[in-house]
TIDO-998928 format. One record per residue (C-alpha): residue number from 1; residue in one letter; z, x, y. Coordinates in nm, 3 decimals, decimal comma. Layout:
<fipas>
FIPA;NUM;a;Z;X;Y
...
</fipas>
This chain:
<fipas>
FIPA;1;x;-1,097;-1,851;1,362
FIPA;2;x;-1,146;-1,611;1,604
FIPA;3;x;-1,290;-1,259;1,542
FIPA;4;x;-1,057;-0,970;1,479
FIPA;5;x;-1,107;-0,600;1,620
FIPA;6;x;-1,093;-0,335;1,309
FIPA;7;x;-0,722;-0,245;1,459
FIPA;8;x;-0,634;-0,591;1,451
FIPA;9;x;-0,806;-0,661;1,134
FIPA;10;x;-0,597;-0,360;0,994
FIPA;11;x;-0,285;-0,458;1,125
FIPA;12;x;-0,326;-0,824;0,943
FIPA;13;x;-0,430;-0,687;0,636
FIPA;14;x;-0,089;-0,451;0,662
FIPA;15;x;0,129;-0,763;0,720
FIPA;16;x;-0,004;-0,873;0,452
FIPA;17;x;0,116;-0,592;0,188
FIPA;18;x;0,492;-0,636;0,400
FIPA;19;x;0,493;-0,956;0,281
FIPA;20;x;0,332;-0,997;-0,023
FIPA;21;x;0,316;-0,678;-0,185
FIPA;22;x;0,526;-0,641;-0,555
FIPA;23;x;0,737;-0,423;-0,431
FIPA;24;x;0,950;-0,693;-0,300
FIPA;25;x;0,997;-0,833;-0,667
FIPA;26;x;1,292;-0,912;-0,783
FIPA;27;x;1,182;-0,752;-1,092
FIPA;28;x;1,093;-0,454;-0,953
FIPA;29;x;1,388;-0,420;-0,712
FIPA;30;x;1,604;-0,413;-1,078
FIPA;31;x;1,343;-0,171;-1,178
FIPA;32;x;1,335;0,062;-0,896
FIPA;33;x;1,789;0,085;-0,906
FIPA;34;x;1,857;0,132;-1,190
FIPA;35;x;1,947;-0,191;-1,338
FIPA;36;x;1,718;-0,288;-1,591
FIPA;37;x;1,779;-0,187;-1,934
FIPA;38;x;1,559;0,070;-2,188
FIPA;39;x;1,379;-0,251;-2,361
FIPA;40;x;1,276;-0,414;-2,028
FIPA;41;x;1,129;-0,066;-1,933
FIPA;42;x;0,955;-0,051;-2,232
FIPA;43;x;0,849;-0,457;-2,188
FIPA;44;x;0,689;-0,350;-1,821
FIPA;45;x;0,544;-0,033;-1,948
FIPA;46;x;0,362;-0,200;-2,221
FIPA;47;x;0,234;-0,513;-2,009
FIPA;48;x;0,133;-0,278;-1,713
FIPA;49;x;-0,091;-0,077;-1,986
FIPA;50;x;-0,290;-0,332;-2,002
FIPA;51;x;-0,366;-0,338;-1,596
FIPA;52;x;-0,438;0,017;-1,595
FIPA;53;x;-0,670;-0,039;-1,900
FIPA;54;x;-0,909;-0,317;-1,711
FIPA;55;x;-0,888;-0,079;-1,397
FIPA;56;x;-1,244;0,135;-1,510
FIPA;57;x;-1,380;-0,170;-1,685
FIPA;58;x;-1,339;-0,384;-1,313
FIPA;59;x;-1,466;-0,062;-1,143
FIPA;60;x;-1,762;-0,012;-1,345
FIPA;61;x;-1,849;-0,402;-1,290
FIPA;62;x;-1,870;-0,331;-0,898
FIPA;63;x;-2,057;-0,040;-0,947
FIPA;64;x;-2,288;-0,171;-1,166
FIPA;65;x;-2,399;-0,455;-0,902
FIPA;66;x;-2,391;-0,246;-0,594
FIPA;67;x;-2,731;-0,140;-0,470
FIPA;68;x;-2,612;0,111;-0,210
FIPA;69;x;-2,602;0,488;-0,395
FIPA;70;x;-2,354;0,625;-0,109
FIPA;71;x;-2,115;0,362;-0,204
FIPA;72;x;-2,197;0,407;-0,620
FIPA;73;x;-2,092;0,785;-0,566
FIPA;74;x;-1,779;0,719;-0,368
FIPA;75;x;-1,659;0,458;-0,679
FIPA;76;x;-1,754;0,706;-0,890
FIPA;77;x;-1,404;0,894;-0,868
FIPA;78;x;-1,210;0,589;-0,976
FIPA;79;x;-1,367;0,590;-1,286
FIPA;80;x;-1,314;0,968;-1,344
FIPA;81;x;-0,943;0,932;-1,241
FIPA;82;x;-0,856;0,645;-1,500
FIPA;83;x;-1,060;0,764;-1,821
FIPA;84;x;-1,091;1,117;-1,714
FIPA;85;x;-1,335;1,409;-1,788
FIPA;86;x;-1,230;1,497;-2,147
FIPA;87;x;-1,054;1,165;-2,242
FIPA;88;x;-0,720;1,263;-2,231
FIPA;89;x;-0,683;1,331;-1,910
FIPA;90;x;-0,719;1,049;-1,681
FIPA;91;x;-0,459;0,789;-1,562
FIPA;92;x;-0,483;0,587;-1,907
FIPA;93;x;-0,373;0,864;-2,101
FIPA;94;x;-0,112;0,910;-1,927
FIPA;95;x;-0,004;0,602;-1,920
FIPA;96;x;0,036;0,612;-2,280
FIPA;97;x;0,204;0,893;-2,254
FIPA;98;x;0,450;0,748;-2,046
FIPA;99;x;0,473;0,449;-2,286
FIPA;100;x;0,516;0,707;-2,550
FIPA;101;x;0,825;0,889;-2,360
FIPA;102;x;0,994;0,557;-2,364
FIPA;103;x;0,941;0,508;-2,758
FIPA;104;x;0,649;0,258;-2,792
FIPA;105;x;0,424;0,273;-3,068
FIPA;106;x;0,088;0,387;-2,922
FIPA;107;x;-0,100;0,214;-3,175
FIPA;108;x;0,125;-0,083;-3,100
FIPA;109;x;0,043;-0,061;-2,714
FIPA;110;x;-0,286;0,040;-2,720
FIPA;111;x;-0,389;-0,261;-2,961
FIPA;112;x;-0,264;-0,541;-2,631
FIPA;113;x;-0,070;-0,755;-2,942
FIPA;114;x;0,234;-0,732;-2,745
FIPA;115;x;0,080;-0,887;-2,419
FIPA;116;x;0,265;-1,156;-2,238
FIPA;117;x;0,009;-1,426;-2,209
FIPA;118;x;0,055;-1,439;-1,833
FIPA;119;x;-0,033;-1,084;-1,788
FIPA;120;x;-0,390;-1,123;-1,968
FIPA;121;x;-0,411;-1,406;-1,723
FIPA;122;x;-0,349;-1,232;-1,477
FIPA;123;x;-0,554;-0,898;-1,524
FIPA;124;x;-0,854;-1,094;-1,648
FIPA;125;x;-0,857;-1,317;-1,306
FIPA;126;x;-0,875;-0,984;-1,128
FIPA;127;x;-1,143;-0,844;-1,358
FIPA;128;x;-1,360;-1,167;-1,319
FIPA;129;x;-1,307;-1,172;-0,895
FIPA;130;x;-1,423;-0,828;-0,881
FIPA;131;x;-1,762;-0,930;-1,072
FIPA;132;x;-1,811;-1,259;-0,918
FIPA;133;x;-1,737;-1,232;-0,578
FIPA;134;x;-1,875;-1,065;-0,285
FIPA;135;x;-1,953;-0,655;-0,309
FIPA;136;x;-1,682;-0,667;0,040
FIPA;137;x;-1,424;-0,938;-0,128
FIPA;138;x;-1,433;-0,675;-0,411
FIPA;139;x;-1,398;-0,357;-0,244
FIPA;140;x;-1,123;-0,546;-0,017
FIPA;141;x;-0,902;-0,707;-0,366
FIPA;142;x;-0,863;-0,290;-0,400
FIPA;143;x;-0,658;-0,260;-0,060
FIPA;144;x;-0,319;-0,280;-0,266
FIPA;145;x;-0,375;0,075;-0,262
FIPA;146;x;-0,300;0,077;0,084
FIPA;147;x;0,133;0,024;0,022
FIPA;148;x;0,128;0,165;-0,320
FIPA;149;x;0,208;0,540;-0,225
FIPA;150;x;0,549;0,406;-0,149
FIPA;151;x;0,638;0,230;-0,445
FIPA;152;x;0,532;0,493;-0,643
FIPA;153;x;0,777;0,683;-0,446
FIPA;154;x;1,046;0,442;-0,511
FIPA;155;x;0,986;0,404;-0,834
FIPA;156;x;0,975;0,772;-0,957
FIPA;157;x;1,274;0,844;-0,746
FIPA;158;x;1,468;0,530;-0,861
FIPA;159;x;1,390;0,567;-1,224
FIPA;160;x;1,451;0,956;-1,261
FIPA;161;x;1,795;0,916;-1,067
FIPA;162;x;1,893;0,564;-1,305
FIPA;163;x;1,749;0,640;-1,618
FIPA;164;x;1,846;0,860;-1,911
FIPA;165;x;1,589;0,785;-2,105
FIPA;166;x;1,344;0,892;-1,830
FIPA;167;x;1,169;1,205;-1,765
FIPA;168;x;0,944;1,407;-1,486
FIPA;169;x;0,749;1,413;-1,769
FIPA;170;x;0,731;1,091;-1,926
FIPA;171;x;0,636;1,006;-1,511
FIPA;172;x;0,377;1,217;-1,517
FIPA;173;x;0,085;0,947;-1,467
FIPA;174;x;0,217;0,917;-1,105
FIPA;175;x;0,188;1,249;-0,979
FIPA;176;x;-0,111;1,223;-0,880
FIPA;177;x;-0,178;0,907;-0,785
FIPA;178;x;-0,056;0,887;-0,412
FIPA;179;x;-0,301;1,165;-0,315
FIPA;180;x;-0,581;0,902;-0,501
FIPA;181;x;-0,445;0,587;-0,408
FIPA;182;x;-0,505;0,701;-0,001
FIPA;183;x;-0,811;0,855;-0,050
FIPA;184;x;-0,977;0,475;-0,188
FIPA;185;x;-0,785;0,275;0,045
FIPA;186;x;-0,906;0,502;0,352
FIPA;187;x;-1,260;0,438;0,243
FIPA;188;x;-1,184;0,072;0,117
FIPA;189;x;-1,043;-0,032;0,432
FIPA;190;x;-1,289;0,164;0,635
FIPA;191;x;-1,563;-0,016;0,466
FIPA;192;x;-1,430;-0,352;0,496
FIPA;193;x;-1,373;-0,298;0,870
FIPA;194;x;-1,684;-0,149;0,972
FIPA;195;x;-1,893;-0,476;0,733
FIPA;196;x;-1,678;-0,750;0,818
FIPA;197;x;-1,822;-0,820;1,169
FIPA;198;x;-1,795;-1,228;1,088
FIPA;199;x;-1,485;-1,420;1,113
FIPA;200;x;-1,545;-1,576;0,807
FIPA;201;x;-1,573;-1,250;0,620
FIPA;202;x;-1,299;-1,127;0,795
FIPA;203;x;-1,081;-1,407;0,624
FIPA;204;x;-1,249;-1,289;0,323
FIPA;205;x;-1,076;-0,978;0,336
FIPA;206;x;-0,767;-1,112;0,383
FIPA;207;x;-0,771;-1,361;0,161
FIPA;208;x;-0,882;-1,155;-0,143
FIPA;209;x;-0,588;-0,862;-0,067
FIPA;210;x;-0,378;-1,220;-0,100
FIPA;211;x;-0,504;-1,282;-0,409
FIPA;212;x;-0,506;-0,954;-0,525
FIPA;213;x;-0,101;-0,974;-0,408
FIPA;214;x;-0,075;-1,256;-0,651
FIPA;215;x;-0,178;-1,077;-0,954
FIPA;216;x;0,051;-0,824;-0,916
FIPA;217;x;0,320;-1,081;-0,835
FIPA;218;x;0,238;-1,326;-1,109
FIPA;219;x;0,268;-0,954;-1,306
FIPA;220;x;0,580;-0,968;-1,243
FIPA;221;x;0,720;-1,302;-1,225
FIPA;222;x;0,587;-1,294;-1,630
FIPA;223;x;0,816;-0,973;-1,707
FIPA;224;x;1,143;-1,154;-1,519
FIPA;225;x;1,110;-1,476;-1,714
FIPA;226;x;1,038;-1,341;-2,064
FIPA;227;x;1,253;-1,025;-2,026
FIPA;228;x;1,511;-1,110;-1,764
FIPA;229;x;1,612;-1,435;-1,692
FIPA;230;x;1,578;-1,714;-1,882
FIPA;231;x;1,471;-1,410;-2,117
FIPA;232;x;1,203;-1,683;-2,305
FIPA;233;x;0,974;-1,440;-2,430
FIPA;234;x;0,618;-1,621;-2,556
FIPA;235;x;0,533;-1,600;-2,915
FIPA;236;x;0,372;-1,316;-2,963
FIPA;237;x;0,475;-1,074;-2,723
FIPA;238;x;0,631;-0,751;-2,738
FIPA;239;x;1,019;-0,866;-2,848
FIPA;240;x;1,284;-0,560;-2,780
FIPA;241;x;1,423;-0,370;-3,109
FIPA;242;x;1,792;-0,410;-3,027
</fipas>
C-alpha cells in the first residue's frame, strides 16, 4: 500500500460510488423509469423507512463517543435534519408522509412489521459499524452522501414524470436533502482526508464507503427478490393489496 495524496484519496473514494453506488441497481433503474408498479413503490417506501429511522439513532451513537466538541457540533445538524425541531418536521416525518401519499398505513409503517428480514440486516450492520468502529471508519461509512444529490435527482424526476400516483408533494422529503447531503459529505470527506495520513487508514476509508455501498445494495437486492423477480416475499413482510 502506498500512501495516497487527499486528491488521490478523493478520486478513489469517487470511483468507488461509480461503481458501487445503488444507483446502478437494477431495482432502482425500474424505479427511477417508470417501470415498477404502485405496490413495489409502496414495498421500497416502507423498507427504506426503516433506514431513515436508524439514521439519528447511528448519528447519535458517533456523537456520543466522540471527544472532540468541534466535531459534536458539526453532527449536530444531522440529528436536527432527521427528527427535526418540533417533531414533525425533520426528514422522518416526511418520510411518512411520503409513505402516506402512496397509501400505507402509518401505523402499519411506522410499527417495522412489514420489514423484509434482509433490510433489518442490513440497517442494523450499519448501525452497529458506526458504534464499533473507528470515530474516521464512521464518519467515512457516511460518504454515500457524496453521489446521492444525483439520485435524488433521478429519482424525483423519474418518478414525477412515470408515476400517477406520485406527487411534488408526496416527494417532499427530498427537497431538501441535496443542499444537506453536500454540506456532510464536504465536511465528511474533508475530515477523512485531512486524518487519514496512514495508508492503512486510508484503506479504512475506502473500505468502509465499500461497505457502506453494500448496505445500500443488499437494500436493494432484498426489494428485487421479494417484490420483483422471483417475487418470494419472506413471511412476514409487507405483501401488496392487489
Amino acid at each position: 500500500m502506498k500512501l495516497l495524496s487527499p486528491t488521490e484519496l478523493e478520486s478513489a473514494l469517487r470511483d468507488i460510488g461509480a461503481r458501487r453506488y445503488h444507483r446502478l441497481h437494477p431495482f432502482h433503474h425500474l424505479l427511477h423509469s417508470g417501470k415498477c408498479t404502485k405496490n413495489q413503490v409502496q414495498a421500497w417506501a416502507l423498507n427504506r423507512y426503516y433506514y431513515q429511522a436508524m439514521i439519528p439513532i447511528k448519528d447519535a451513537s458517533l456523537i456520543a463517543r466522540c471527544d472532540d466538541s468541534a466535531i459534536r457540533r458539526e453532527w449536530r445538524s444531522r440529528l436536527v435534519d432527521h427528527d427535526g425541531e418540533q417533531g414533525d418536521d425533520g426528514g422522518i416525518a416526511r418520510w411518512l408522509r411520503l409513505t402516506d401519499g402512496l397509501g400505507l398505513d402509518r401505523d402499519y409503517v411506522s410499527s417495522l412489521h412489514g420489514l423484509l428480514p434482509a433490510t433489518r440486516f442490513a440497517v442494523d450492520a450499519y448501525v452497529r459499524f458506526v458504534r464499533e468502529k473507528t470515530l474516521l471508519e464512521a464518519i467515512a461509512s457516511s460518504l454515500t452522501e457524496m453521489f446521492s444529490p444525483q439520485i435524488i435527482s433521478e429519482r424525483v424526476e423519474g418518478m414525477l414524470a412515470s408515476y400517477p400516483f406520485v406527487t411534488r408533494d408526496t416527494l417532499a422529503y427530498f427537497d431538501k436533502r441535496p443542499p444537506q447531503a453536500a454540506r456532510d459529505a464536504d465536511f465528511a470527506l474533508n475530515y477523512c482526508k485531512t486524518i487519514a495520513r496512514t495508508p492503512e487508514q486510508q484503506q479504512q476509508v475506502l473500505a468502509a464507503l465499500e461497505f457502506k455501498c453494500s448496505v445500500l445494495w443488499a437494500m436493494c437486492d432484498a426489494l428485487y427478490h421479494a417484490y420483483v423477480a422471483p417475487n418470494e416475499i419472506p413471511p412476514g413482510a409487507f405483501v401488496p393489496a392487489g
